[in-house]
N, C-alpha and C positions, 0 to 999 in steps of 0.2 A: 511612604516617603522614599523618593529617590536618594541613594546613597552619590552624596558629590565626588567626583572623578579629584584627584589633584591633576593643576594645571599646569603645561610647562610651556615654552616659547615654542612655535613651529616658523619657518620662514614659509608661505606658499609661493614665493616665486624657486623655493628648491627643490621642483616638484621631478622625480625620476622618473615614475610608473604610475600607469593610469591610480588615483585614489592615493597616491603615494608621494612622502615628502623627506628629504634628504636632513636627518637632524644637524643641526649647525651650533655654533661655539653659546646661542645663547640656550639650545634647548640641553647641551649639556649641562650650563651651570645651574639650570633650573633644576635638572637630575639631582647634581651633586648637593644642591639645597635642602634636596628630597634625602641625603644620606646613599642617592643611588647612583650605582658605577651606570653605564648604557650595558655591558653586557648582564646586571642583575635586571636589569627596565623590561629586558625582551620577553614578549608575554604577557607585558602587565596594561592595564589598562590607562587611560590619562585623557583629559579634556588639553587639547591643544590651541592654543592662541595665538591668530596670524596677527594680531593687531588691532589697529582701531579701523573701520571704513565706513561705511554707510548701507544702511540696508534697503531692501527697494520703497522705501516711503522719504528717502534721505537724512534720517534720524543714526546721529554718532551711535557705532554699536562695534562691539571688537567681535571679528570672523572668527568662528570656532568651528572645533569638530573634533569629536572624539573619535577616539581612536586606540590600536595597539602598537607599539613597540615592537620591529622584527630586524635582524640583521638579515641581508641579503649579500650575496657572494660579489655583486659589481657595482653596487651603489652604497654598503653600508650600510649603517643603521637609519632604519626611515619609519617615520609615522604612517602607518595604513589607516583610514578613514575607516569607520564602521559604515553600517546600510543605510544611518541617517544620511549621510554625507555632512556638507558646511550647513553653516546656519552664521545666525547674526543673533548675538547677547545682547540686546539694547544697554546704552549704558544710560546710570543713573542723573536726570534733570537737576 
């Protein structure tokens, strides 16, 4: 059994570098929900959630992707995508 990642808010349109995504005032407070500052996050693992869209059959499904937590010296702290990349979590009927 897969151990579940905790989830935090990612914006995809705050995307810096290629795989990479600029954290924003909601993935902070998803942090801080977690107990976590962004400089303890760095390194750690986390399922990230652009929202709700549609997946290629048009079935509602929130865009994810996991990912780590890295501070970078021109953009901040940004979600890097693992090797899966995105994907689509169907959501529940």
């Amino acid at each position: 059994m897969t151990k579940q990642l905790p989830e935090i808010f990612c914006d995809l349109n705050a995307g810096a570098e290629v795989n990479s995504y600029r954290l924003t005032s909601g993935s902070f407070a998803d942090l801080e929900k977690l107990g976590l500052t962004p400089q303890q996050a760095v390194g750690m693992r986390f399922s990230f959630n652009g929202g709700v869209d549609e997946d290629e059959s048009g079935r509602l499904a929130d865009i994810m992707f996991d990912g780590t937590i890295v501070k970078d010296d021109k953009w901040g702290y940004l979600a890097v995508t693992d090797s899966k990349g995105i994907y689509w979590r169907l959501k529940a009927s």
